[in-house]
N, C-alpha and C positions, 0 to 999 in steps of 0.2 A: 504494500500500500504506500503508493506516496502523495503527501502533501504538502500545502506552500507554508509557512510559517508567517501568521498575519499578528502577532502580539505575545510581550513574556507576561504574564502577570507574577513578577518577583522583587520581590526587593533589588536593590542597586546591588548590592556584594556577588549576589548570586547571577543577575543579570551579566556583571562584567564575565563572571566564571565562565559562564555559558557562551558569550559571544566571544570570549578567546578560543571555545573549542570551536567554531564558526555556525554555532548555532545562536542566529540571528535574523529579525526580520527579513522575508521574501529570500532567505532561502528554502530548498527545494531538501525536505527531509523524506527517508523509506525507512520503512519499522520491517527490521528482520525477523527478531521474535519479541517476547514479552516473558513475563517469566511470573508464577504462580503470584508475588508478593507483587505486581504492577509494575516492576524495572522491564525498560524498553532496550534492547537493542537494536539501532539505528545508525544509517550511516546520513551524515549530513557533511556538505563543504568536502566531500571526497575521504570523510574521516569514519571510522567506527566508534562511537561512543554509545558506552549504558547511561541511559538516563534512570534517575530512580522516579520511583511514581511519585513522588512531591512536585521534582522540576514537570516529570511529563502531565500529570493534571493542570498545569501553568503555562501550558503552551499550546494558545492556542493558533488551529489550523485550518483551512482550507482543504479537501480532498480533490486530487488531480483525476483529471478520465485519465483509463489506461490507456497506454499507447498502444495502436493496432499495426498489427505488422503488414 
């Protein structure tokens, strides 16, 4: 599943954490897995990061159509 990242809803400290991993408004985030306790694996900005279910409930998204081949 991918989608656009339109808003963090986090505090500043946490905000800058997140946009150093390049997870930042309008970019283009895919969720690999999830995992039982709500942590996302994702790749955003060309990166693989776990997000825990705090930041990932704080980010919100737009969902992309699939691309048809």
């Amino acid at each position: 599943m991918q989608a656009k990242i339109i808003s963090l809803e986090i505090d500043h400290v946490s905000r800058e954490y997140l946009n150093h991993q390049g997870v930042n408004t309008g970019e283009v985030i895919e969720v690999l897995a999830a995992a039982e306790d709500g942590a996302l694996l994702v790749i955003v900005s060309g990166r693989h990061l776990t997000l825990s279910r705090t930041f990932a409930e704080n980010i919100n998204v737009i969902l992309l159509a699939p691309e048809s081949e």
